[in-house]
PDB file of N, CA, C and O in Angstrom:
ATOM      1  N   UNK A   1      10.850   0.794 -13.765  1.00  0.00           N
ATOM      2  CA  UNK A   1      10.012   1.566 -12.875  1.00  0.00           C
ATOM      3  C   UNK A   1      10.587   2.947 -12.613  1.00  0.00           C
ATOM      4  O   UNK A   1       9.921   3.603 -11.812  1.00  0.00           O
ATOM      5  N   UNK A   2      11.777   3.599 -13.148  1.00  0.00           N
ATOM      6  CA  UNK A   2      12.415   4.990 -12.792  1.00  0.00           C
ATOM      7  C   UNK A   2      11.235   6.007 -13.333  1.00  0.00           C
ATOM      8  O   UNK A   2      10.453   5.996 -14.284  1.00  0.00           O
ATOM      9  N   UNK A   3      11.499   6.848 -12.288  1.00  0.00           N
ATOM     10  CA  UNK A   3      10.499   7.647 -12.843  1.00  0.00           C
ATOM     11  C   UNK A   3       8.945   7.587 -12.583  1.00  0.00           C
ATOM     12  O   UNK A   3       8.137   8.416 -13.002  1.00  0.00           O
ATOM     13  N   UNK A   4       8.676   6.555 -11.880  1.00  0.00           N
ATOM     14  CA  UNK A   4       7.183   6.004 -11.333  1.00  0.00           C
ATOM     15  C   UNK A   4       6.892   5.498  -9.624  1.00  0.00           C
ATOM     16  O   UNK A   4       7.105   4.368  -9.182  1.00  0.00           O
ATOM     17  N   UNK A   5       6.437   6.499  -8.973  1.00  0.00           N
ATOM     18  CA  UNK A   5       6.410   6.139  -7.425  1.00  0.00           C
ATOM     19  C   UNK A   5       5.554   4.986  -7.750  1.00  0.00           C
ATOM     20  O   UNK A   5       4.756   4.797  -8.667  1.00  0.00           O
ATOM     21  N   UNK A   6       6.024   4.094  -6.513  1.00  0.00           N
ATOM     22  CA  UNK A   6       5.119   2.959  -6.396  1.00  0.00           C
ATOM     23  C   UNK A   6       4.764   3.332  -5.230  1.00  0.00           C
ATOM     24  O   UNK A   6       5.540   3.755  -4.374  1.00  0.00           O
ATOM     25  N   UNK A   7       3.333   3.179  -5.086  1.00  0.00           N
ATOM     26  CA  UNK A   7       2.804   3.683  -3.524  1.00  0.00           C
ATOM     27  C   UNK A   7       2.902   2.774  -2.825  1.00  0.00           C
ATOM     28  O   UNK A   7       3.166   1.653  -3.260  1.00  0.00           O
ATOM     29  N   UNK A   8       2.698   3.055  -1.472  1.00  0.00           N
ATOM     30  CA  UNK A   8       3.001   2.770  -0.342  1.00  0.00           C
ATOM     31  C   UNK A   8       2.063   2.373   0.476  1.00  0.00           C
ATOM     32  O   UNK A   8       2.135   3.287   1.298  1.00  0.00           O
ATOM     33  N   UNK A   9       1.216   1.670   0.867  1.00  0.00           N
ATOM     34  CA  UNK A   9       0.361   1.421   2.243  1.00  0.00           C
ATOM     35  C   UNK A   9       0.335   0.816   3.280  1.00  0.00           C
ATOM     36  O   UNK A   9       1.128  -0.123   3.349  1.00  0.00           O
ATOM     37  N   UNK A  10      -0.489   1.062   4.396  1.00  0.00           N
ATOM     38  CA  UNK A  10      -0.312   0.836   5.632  1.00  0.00           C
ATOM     39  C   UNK A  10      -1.381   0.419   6.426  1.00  0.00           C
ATOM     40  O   UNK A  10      -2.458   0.936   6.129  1.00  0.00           O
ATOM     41  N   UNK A  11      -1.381  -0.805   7.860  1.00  0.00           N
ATOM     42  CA  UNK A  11      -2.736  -0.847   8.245  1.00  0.00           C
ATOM     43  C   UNK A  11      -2.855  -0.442   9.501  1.00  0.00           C
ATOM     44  O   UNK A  11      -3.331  -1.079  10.440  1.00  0.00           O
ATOM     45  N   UNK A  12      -2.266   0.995   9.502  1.00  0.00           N
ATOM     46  CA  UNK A  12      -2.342   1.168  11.034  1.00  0.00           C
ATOM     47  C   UNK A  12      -3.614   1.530  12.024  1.00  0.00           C
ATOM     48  O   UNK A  12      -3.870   1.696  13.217  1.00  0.00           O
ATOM     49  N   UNK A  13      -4.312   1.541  10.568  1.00  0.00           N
ATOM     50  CA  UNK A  13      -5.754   1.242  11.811  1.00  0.00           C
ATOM     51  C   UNK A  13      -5.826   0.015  12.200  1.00  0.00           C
ATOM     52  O   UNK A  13      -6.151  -0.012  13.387  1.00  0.00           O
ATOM     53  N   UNK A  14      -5.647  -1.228  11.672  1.00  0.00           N
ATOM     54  CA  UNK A  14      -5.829  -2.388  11.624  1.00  0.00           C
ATOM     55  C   UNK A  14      -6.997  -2.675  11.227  1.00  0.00           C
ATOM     56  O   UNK A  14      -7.517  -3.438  12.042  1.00  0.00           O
ATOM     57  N   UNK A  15      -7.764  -2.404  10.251  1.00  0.00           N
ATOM     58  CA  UNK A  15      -8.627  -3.213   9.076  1.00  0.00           C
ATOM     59  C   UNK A  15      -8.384  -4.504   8.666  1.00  0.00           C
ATOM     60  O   UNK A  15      -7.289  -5.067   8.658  1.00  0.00           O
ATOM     61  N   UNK A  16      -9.641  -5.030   8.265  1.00  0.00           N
ATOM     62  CA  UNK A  16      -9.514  -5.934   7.925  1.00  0.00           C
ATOM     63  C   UNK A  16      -9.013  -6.247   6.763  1.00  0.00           C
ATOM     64  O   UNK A  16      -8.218  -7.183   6.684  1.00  0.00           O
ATOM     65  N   UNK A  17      -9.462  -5.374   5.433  1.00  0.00           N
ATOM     66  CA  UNK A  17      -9.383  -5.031   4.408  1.00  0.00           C
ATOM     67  C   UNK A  17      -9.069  -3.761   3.904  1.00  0.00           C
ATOM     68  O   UNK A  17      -9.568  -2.688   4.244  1.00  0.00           O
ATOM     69  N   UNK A  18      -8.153  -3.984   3.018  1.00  0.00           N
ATOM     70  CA  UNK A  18      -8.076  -2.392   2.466  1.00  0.00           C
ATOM     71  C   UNK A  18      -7.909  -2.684   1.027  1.00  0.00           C
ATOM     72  O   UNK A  18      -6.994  -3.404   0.626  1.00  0.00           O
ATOM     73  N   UNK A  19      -8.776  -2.139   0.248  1.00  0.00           N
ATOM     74  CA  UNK A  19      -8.997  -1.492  -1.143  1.00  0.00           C
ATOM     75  C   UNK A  19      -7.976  -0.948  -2.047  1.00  0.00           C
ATOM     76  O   UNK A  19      -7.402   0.035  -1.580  1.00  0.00           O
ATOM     77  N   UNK A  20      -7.688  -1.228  -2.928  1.00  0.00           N
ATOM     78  CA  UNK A  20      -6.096  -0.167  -3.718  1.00  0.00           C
ATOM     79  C   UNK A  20      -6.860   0.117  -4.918  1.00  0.00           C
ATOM     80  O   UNK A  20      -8.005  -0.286  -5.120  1.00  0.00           O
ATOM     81  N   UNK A  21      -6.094   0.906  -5.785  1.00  0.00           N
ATOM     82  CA  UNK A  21      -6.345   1.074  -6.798  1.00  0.00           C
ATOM     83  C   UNK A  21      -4.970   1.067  -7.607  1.00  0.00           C
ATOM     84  O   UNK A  21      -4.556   2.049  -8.222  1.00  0.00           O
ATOM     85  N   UNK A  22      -4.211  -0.352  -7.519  1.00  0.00           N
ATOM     86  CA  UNK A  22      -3.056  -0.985  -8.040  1.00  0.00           C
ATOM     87  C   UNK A  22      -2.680  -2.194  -7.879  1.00  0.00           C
ATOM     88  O   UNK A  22      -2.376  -2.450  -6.714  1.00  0.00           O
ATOM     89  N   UNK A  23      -2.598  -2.928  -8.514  1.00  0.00           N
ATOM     90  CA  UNK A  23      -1.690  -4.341  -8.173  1.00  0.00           C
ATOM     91  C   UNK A  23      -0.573  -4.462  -7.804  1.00  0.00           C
ATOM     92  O   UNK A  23      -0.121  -5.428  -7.189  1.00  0.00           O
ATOM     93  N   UNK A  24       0.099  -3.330  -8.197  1.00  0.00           N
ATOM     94  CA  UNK A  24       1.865  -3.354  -7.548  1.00  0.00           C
ATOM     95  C   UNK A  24       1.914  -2.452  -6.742  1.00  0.00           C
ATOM     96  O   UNK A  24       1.628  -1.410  -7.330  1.00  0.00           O
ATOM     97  N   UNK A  25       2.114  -2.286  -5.751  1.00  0.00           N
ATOM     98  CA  UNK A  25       2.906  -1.553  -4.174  1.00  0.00           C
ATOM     99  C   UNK A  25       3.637  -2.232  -3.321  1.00  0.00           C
ATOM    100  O   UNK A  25       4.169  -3.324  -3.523  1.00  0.00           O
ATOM    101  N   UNK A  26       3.675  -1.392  -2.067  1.00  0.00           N
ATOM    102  CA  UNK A  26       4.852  -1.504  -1.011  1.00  0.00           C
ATOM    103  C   UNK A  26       3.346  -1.601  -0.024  1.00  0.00           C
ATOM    104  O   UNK A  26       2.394  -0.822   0.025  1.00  0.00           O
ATOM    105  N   UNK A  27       3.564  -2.700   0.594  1.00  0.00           N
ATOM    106  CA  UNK A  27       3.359  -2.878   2.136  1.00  0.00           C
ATOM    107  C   UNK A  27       4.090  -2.090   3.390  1.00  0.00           C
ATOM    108  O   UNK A  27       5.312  -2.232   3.344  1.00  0.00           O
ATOM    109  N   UNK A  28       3.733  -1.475   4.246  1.00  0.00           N
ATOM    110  CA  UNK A  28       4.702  -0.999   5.181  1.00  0.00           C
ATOM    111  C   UNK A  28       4.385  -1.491   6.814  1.00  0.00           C
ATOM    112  O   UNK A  28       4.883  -1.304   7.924  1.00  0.00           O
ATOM    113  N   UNK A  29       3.369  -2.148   6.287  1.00  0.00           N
ATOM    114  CA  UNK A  29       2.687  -3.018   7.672  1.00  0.00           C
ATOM    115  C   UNK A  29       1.808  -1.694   8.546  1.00  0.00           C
ATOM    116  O   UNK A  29       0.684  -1.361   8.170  1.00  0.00           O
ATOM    117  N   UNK A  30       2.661  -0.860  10.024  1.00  0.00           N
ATOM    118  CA  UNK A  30       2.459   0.079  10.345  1.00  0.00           C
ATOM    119  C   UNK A  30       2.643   1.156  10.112  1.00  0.00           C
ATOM    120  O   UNK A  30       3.147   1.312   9.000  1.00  0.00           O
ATOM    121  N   UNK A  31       2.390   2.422  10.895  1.00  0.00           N
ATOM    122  CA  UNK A  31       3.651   3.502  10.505  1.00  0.00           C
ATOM    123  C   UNK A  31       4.987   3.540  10.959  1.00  0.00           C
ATOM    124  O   UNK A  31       5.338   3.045  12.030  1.00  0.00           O
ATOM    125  N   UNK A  32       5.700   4.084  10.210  1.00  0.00           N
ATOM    126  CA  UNK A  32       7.114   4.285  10.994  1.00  0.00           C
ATOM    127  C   UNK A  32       6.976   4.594  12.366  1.00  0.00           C
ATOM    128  O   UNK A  32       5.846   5.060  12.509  1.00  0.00           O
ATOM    129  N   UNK A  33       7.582   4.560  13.452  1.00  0.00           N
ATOM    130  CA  UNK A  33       8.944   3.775  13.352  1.00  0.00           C
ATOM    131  C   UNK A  33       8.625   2.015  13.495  1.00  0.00           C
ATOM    132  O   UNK A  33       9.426   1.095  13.659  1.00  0.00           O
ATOM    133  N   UNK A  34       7.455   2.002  13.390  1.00  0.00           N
ATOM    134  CA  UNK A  34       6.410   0.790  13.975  1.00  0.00           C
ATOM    135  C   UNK A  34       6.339  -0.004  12.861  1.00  0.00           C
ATOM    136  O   UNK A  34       6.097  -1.191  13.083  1.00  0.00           O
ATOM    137  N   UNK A  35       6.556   0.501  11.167  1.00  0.00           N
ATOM    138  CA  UNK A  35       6.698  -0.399  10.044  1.00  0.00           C
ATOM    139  C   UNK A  35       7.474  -1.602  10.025  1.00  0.00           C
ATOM    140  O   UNK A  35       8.183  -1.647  11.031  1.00  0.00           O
ATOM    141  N   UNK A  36       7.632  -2.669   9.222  1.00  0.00           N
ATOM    142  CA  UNK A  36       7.424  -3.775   8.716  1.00  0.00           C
ATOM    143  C   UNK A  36       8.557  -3.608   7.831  1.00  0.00           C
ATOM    144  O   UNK A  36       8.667  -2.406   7.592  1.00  0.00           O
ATOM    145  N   UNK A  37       9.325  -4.190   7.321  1.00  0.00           N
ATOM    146  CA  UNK A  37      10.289  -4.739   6.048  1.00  0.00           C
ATOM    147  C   UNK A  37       9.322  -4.349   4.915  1.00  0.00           C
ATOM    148  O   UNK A  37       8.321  -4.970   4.557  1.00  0.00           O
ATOM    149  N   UNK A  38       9.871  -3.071   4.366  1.00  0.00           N
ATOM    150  CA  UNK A  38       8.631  -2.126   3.204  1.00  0.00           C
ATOM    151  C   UNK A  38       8.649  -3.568   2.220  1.00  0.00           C
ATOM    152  O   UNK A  38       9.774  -4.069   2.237  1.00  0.00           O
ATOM    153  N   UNK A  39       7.609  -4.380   1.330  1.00  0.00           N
ATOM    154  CA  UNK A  39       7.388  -5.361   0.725  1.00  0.00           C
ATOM    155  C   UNK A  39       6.969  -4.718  -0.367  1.00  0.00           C
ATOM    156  O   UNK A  39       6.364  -3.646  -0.361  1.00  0.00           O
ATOM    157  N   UNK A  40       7.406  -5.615  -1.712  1.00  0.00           N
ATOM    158  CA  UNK A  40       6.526  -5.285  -2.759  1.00  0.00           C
ATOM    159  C   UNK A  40       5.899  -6.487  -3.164  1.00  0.00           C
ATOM    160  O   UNK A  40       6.448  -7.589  -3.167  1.00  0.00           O
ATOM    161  N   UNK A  41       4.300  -6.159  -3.631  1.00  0.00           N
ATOM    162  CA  UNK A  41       3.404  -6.820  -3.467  1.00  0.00           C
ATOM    163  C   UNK A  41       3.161  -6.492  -5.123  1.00  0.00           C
ATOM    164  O   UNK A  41       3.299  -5.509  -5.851  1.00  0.00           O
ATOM    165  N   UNK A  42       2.755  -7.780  -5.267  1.00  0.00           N
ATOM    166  CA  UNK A  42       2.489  -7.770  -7.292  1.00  0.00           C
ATOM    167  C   UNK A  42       1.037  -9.055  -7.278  1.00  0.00           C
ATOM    168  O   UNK A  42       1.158 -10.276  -7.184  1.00  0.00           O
ATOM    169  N   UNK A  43      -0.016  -8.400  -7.382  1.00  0.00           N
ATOM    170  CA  UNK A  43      -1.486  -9.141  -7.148  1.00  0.00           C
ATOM    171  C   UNK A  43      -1.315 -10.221  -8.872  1.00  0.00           C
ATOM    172  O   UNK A  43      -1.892 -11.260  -9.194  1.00  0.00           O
ATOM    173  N   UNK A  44      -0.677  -9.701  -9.338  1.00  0.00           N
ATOM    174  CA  UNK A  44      -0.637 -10.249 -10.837  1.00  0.00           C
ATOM    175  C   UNK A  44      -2.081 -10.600 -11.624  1.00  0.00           C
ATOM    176  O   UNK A  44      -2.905  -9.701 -11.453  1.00  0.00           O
ATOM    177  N   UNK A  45      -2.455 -11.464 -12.265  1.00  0.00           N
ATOM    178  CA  UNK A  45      -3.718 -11.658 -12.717  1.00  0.00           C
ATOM    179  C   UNK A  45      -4.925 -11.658 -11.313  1.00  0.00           C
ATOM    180  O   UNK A  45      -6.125 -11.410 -11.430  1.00  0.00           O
ATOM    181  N   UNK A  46      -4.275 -11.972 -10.156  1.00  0.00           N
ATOM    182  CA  UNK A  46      -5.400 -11.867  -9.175  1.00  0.00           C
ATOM    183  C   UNK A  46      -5.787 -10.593  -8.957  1.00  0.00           C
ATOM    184  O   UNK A  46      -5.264  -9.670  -9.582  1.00  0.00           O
ATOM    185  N   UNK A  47      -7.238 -10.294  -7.583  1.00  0.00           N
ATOM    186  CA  UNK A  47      -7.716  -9.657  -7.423  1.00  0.00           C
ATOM    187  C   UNK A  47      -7.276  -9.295  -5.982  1.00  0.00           C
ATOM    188  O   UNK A  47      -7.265  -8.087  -5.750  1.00  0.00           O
ATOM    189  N   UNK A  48      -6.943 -10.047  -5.063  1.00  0.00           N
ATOM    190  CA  UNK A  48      -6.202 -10.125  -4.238  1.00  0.00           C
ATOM    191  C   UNK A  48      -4.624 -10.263  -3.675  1.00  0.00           C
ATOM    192  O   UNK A  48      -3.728 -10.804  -4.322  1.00  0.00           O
ATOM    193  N   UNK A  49      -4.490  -9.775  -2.583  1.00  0.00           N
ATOM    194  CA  UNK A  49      -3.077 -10.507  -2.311  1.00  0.00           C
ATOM    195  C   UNK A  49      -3.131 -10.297  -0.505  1.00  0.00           C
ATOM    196  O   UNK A  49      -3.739  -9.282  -0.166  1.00  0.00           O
ATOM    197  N   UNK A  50      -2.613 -11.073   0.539  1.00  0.00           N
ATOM    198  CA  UNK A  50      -2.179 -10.680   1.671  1.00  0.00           C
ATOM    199  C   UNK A  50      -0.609 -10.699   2.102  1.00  0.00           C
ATOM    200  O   UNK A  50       0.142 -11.666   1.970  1.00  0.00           O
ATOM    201  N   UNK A  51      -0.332  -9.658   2.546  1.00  0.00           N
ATOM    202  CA  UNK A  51       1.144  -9.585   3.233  1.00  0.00           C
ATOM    203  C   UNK A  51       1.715 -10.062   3.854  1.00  0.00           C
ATOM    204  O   UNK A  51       1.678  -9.828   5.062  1.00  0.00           O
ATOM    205  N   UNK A  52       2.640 -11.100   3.226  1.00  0.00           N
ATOM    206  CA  UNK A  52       3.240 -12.118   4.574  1.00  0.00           C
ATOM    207  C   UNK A  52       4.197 -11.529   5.388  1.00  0.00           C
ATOM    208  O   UNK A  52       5.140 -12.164   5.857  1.00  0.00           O
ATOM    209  N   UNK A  53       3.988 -10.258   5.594  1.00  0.00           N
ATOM    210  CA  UNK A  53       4.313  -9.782   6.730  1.00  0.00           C
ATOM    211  C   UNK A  53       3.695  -9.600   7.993  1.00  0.00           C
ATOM    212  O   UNK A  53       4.041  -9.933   9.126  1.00  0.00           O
ATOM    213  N   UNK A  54       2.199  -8.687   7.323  1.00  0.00           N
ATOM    214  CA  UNK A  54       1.602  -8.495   8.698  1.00  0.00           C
ATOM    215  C   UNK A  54      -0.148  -9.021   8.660  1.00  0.00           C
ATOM    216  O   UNK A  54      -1.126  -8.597   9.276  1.00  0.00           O
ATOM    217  N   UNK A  55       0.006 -10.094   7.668  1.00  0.00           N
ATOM    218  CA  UNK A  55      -1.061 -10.304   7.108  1.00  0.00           C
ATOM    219  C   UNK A  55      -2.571  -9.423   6.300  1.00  0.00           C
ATOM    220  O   UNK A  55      -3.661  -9.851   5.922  1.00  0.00           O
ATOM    221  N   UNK A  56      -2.147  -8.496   6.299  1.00  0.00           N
ATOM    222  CA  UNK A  56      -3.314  -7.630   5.383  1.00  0.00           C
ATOM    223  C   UNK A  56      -3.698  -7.954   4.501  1.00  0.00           C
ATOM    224  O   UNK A  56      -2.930  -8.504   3.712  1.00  0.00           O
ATOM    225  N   UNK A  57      -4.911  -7.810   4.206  1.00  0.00           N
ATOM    226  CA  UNK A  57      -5.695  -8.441   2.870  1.00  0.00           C
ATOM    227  C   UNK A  57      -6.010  -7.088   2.213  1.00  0.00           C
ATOM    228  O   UNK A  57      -6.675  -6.248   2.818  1.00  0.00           O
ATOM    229  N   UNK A  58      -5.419  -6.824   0.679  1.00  0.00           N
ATOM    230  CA  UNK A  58      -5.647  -6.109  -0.473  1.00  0.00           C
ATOM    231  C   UNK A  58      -6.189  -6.455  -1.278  1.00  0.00           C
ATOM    232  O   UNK A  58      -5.781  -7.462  -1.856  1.00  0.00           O
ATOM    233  N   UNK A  59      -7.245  -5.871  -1.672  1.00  0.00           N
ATOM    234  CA  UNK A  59      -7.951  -6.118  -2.328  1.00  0.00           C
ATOM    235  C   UNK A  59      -8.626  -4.948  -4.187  1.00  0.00           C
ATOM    236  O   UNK A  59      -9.428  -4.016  -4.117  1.00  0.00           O
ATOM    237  N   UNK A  60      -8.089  -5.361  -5.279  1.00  0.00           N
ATOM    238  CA  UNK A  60      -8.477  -4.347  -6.110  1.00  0.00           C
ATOM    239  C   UNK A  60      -9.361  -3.929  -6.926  1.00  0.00           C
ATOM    240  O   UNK A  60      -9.987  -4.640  -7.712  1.00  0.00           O
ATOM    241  N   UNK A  61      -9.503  -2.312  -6.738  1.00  0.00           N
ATOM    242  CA  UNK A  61     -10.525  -2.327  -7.141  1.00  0.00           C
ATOM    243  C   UNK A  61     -11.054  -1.324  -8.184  1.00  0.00           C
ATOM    244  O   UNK A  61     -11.831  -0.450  -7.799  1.00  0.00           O
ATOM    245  N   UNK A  62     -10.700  -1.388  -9.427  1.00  0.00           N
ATOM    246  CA  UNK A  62     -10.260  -0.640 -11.028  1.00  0.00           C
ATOM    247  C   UNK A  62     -10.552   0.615 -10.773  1.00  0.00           C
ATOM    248  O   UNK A  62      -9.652   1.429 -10.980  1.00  0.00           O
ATOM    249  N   UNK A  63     -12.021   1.171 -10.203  1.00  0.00           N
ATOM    250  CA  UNK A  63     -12.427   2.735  -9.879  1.00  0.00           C
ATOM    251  C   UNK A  63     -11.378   3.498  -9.152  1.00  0.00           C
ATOM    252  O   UNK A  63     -11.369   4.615  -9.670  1.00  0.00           O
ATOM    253  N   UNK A  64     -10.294   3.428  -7.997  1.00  0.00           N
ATOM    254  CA  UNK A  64      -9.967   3.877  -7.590  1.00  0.00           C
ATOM    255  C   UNK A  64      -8.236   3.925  -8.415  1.00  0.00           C
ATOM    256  O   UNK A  64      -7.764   2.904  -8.915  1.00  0.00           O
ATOM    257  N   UNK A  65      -7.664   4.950  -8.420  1.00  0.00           N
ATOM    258  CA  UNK A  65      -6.313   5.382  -8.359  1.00  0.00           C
ATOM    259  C   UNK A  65      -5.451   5.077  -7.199  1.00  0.00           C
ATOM    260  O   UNK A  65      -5.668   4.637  -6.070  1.00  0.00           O
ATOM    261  N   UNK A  66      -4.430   5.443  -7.828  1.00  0.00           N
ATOM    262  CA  UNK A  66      -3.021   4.619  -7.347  1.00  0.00           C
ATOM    263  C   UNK A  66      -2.797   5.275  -6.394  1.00  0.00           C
ATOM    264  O   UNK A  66      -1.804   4.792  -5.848  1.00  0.00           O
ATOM    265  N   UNK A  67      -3.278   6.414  -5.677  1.00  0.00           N
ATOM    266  CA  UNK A  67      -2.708   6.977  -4.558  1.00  0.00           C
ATOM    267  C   UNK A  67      -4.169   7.152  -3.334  1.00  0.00           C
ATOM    268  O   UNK A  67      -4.383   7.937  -2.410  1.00  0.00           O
ATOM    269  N   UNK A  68      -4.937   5.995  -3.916  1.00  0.00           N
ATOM    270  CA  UNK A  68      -6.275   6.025  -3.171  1.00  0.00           C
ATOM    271  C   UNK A  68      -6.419   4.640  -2.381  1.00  0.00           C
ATOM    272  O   UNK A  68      -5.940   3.608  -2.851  1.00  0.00           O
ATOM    273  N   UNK A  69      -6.911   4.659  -1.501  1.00  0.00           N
ATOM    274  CA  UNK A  69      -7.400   3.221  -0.894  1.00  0.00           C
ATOM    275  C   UNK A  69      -8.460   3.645  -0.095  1.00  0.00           C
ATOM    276  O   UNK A  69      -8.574   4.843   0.161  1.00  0.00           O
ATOM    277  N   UNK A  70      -9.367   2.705   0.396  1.00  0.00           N
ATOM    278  CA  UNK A  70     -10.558   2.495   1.214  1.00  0.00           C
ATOM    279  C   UNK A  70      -9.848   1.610   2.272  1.00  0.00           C
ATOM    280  O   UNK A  70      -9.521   0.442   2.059  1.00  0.00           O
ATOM    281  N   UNK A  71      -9.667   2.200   3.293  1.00  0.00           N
ATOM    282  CA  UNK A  71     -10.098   4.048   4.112  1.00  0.00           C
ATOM    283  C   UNK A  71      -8.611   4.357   3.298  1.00  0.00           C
ATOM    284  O   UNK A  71      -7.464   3.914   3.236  1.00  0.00           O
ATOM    285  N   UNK A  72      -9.604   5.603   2.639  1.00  0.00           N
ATOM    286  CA  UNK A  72      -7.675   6.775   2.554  1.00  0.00           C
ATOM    287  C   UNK A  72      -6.155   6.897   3.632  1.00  0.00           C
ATOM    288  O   UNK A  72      -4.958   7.084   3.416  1.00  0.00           O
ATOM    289  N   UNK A  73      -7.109   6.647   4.988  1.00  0.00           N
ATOM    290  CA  UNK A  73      -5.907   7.018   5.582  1.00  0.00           C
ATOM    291  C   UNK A  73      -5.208   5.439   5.702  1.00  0.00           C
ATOM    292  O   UNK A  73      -4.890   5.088   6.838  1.00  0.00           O
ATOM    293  N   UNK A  74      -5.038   4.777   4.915  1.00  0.00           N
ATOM    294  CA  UNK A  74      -4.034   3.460   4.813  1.00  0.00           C
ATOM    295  C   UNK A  74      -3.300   3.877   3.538  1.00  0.00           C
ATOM    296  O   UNK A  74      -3.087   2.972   2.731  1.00  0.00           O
ATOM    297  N   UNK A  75      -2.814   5.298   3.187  1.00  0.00           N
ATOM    298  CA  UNK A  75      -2.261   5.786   2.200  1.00  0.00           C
ATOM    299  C   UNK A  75      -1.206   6.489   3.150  1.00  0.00           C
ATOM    300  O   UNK A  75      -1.437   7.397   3.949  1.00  0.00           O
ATOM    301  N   UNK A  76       0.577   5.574   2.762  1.00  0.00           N
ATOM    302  CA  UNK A  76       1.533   6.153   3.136  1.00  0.00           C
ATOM    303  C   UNK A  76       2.150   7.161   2.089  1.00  0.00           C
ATOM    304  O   UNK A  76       2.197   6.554   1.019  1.00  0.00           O
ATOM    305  N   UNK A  77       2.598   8.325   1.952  1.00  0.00           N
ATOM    306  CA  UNK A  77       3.290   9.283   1.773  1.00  0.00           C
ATOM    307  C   UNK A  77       4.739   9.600   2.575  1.00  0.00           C
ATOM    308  O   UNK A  77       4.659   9.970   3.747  1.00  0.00           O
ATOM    309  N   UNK A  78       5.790   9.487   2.075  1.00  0.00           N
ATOM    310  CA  UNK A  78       7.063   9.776   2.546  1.00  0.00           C
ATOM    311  C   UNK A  78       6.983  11.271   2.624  1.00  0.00           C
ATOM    312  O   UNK A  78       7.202  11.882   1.578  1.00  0.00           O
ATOM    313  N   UNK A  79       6.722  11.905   3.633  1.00  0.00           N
ATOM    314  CA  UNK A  79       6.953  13.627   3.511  1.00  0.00           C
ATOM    315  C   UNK A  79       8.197  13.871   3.493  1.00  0.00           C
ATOM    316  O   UNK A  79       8.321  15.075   3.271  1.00  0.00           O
ATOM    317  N   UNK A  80       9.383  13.287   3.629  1.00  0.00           N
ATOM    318  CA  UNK A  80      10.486  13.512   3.290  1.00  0.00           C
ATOM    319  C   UNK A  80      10.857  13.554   1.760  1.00  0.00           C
ATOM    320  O   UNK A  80      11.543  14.492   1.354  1.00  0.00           O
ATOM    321  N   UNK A  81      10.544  12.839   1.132  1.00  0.00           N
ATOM    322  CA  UNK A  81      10.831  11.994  -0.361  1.00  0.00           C
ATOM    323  C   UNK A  81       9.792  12.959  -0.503  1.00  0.00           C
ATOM    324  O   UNK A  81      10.332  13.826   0.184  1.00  0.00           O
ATOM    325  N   UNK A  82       8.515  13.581  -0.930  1.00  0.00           N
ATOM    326  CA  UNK A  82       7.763  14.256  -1.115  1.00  0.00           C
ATOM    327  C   UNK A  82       8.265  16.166  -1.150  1.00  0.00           C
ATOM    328  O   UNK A  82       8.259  17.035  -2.021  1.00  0.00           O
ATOM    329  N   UNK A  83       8.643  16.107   0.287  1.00  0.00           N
ATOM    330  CA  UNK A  83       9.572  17.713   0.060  1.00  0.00           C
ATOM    331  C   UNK A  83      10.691  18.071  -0.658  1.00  0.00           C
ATOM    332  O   UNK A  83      11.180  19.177  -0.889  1.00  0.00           O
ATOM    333  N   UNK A  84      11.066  16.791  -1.019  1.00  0.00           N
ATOM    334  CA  UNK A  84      12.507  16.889  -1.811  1.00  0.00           C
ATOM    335  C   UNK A  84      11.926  16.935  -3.563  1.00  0.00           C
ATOM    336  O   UNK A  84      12.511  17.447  -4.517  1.00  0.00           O
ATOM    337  N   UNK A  85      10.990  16.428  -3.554  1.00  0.00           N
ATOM    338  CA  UNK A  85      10.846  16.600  -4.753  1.00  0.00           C
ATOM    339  C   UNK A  85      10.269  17.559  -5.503  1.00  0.00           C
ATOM    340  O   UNK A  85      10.274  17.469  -6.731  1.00  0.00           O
TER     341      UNK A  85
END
């Protein structure tokens, strides 16, 4: 995986569902400082997966990209890790 962000999401709206456009990411539950033990989540042949952290249900869905979800704003970005790069 060097060389390949794995994104990051979050349910700090608290949805029921949120949409990816990936099978492999990081769970972060809330936002910082309010996050969760960051998880990586691998849907594998499924279409689903929920977080046995904070229970969120992901759900995928091929149209969308890896830095997209339904609602967008359950898309974490490190602005730290982001300015550095």
């Amino acid at each position: 995986m060097a060389g390949k962000a794995v994104p990051h999401f979050h349910n700090e709206p608290g949805v029921p569902v949120i949409t990816v456009g990936v099978k492999e990411f990081m769970c972060i539950g809330a936002l910082p400082p309010f996050d969760h033990p960051h998880v990586f989540l691998d849907m594998g042949a499924d279409s689903e997966i929920i977080c046995q952290y904070c229970s969120t249900l992901y759900r995928y869905r091929a149209g969308l990209k890896a830095d997209q979800a339904e609602p967008q704003a359950c898309v974490w970005r490190d602005d730290a890790r982001v300015a550095a790069e």
